[in-house]
C-alpha positions in Angstrom: 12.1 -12.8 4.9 11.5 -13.7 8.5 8.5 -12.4 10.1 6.3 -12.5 7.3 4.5 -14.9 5.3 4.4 -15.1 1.7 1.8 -13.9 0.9 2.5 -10.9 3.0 5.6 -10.2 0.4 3.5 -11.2 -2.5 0.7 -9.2 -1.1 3.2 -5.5 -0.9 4.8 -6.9 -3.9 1.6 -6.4 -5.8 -0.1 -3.7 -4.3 -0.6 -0.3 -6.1 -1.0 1.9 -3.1 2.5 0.7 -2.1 4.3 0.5 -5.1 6.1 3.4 -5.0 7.2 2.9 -1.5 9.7 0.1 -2.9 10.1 0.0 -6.5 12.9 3.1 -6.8 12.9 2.9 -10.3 9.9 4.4 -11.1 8.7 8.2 -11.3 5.4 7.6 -11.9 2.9 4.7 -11.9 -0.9 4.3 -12.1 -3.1 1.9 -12.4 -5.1 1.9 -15.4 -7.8 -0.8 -15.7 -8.7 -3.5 -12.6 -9.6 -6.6 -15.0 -10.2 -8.7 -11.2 -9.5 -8.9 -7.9 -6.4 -10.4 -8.6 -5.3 -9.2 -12.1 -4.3 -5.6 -12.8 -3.2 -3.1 -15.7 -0.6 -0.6 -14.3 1.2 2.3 -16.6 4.5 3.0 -15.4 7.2 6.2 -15.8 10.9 4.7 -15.4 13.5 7.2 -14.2 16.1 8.1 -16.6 18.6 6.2 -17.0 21.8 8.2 -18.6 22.5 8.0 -21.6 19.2 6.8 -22.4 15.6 8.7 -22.8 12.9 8.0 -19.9 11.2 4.8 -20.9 7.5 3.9 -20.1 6.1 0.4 -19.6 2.0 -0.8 -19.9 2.1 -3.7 -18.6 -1.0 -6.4 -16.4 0.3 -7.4 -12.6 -1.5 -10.9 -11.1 -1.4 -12.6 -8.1 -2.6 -15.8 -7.2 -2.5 -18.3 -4.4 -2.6 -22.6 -5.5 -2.6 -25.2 -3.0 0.7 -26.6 -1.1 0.9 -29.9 -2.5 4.7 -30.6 -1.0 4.5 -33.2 1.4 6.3 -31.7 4.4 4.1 -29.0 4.4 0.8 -28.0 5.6 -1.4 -27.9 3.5 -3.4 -25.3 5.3 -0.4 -22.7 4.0 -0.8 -22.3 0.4 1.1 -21.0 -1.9 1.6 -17.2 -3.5 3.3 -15.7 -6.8 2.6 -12.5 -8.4 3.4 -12.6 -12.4 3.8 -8.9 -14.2 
């Protein structure tokens, strides 16, 4: 995405107060436990999908930053993922 860094995207990505402002597949979600600063437990209400009853998921949301180690890079711009 241009105009942002990654860890902007990781950063929205992860968030709870802005999940629902991007994931339109959920009806519900809440987070439940905040293990760290980095690592949280969310319970989520899918929307119905047809034929199918409404499903709900439990599941831990982390994000972490690691060093750039590629050598074209600066280091000084690390890395981010977010794992759920």
């Amino acid at each position: 995405f241009k105009g942002i860094t990654g860890h902007e995207l990781c950063k929205y990505f992860w968030d709870p107060a802005v999940r629902m402002e991007w994931e339109g597949t959920l009806d519900s979600s809440r987070m439940i436990e905040a293990l760290s600063d980095d690592t949280l437990i969310f319970h989520q209400v899918h929307k119905r999908v047809w034929p199918s009853a409404q499903r709900d998921t439990c599941f831990w949301s982390n994000i972490r930053k690691f060093p750039n180690t590629d050598p074209g890079s600066s280091p000084d711009l690390p890395n981010w993922i977010v794992v759920n």
